[in-house]
C-alpha positions in Angstrom: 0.0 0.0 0.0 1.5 3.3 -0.8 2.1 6.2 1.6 0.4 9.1 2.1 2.6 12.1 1.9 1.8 14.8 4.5 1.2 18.1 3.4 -1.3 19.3 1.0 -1.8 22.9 -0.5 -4.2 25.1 0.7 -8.3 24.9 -0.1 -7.5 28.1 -1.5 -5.8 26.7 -4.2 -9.0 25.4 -5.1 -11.2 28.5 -6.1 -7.5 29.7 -7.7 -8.0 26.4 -9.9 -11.5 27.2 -10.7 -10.9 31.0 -11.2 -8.7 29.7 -13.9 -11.0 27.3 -15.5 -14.0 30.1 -15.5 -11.4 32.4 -17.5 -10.4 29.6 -19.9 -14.2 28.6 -20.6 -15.2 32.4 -21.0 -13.0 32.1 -23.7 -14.0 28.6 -25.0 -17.8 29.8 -25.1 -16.6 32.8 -26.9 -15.4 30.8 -29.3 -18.6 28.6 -29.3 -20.6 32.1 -29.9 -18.5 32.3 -32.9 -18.8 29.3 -34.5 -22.7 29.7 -33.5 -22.9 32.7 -35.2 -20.5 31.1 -38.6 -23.0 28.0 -38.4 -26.4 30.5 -38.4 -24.5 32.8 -41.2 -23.7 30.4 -43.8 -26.5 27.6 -42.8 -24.5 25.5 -41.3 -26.4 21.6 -40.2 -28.4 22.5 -36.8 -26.2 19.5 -35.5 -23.2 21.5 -35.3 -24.6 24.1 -33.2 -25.7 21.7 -31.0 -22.1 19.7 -30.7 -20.5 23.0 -30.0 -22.6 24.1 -27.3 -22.3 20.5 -25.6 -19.0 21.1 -25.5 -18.8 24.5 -24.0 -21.1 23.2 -21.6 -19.1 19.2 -21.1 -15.7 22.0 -21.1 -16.9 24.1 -18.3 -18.1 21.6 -15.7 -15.1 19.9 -16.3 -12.5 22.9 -16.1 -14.2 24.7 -13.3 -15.4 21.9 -11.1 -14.3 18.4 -11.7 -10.7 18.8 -12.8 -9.9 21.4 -10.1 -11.5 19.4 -7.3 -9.6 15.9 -8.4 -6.1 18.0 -9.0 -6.6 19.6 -5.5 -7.0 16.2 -4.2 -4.2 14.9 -5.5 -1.6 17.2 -4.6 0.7 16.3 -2.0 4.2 17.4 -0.9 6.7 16.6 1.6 10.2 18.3 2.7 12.7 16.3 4.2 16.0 17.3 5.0 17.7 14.8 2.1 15.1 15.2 -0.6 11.6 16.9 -1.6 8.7 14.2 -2.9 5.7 15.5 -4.9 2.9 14.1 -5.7 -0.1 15.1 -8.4 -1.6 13.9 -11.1 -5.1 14.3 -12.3 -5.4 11.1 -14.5 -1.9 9.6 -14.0 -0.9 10.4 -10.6 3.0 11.0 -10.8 5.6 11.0 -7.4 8.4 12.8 -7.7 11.6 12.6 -5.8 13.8 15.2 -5.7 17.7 14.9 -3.9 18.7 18.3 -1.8 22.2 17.8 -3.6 20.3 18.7 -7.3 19.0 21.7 -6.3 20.3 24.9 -7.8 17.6 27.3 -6.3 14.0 28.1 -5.0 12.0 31.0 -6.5 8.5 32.2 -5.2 6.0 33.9 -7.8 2.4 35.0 -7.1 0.0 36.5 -9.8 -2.8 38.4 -9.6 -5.1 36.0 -9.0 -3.0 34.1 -6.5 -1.8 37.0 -4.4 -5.8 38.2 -4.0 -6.1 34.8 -2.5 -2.9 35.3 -0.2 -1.1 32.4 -2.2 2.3 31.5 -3.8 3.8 29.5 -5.8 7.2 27.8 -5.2 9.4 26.9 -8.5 12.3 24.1 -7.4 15.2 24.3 -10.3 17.8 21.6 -10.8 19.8 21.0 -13.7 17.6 19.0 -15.1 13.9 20.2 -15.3 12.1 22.9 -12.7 9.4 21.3 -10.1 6.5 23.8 -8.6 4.9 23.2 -5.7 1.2 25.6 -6.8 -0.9 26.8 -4.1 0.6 27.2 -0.9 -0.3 30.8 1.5 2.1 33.1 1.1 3.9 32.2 4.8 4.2 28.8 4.4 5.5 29.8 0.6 8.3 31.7 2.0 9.4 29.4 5.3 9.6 26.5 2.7 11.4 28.0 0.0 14.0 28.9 3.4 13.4 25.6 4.3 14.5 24.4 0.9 17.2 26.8 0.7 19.1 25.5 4.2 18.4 22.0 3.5 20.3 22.4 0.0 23.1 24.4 1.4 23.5 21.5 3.7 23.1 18.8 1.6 26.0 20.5 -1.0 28.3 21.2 2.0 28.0 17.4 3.3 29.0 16.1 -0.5 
C-alpha cells in the first residue's frame, strides 16, 4: 500500500484552480458564440450548433469543477531534509523525488489572481527540469522556500 505524503496545499488553491477554468471557458464559449454565429450565417447543419454548445457546456463543468476538485486532491508534498517528494496527477498520478544535492535554487511567484487569494507558488530548479509546488499561502510559501534553501546548502556542503 503506498504512503500518504503529508502536506497538501491550501483549499485556496482550489477557487484559484476554478478562477482559472472560468477564464479559460469564458473564452472557450466565446469561441462557441462564434462558430454559432459562422453556423447560423452560412446555414451551417443544426447539429453542429448543437455539438459545440455540448461542448462548451461538457468544457466548463469539467475545467471549473471536476478537474480542479480531483487536481486539489491529489496534490501532495513533503520536505525532508535529504530530498523533496511530490505528488499530483489528475489522471496519472505521478511521485516525484527530488535529492537536496540537485537543487540549484527556490523562486517564489504570485499573480494576480493568486496574491488576491494570499497564495504563492514555489518553482524548485535543478539542472535538469524545474518542479513547482502551486498553491501554498504566502507564509508557508516563504518558510519552505527557506526551508529548501538551508536544507540544499546543507546537503552541498556534506557532499
Amino acid at each position: 500500500m503506498r504512503q500518504q505524503l503529508a502536506n497538501q496545499i491550501s483549499r485556496k488553491g482550489l477557487s484559484v484552480w476554478r478562477v482559472y477554468g472560468s477564464i479559460l471557458s469564458l473564452i472557450v464559449l466565446a469561441v462557441g458564440i462564434g462558430l454559432g454565429f459562422l453556423a447560423y450565417y452560412f446555414e451551417w447543419p443544426i447539429w453542429i450548433s448543437i455539438v459545440v454548445g455540448v461542448f462548451v457546456v461538457l468544457h466548463a463543468f469539467f475545467s471549473i469543477y471536476l478537474f480542479p476538485k480531483v487536481r486539489w486532491e491529489r496534490w501532495r508534498y513533503e520536505v525532508r531534509e535529504a530530498e523533496i517528494e511530490l505528488q499530483h496527477g489528475l489522471f496519472i498520478v505521478n511521485r516525484t523525488l527530488i535529492p537536496m544535492v540537485r537543487v540549484q535554487h527556490v523562486d517564489m511567484a504570485e499573480g494576480p489572481i493568486l496574491r488576491k487569494y494570499g497564495l504563492a507558488s514555489i518553482t524548485i530548479s535543478t539542472a535538469a527540469t524545474n518542479h513547482s509546488i502551486p498553491a501554498l499561502v504566502t507564509e508557508e510559501a516563504d518558510e519552505l522556500r527557506n526551508r529548501i534553501s538551508m536544507f540544499a546548502r546543507v546537503a552541498k556542503d556534506d557532499v
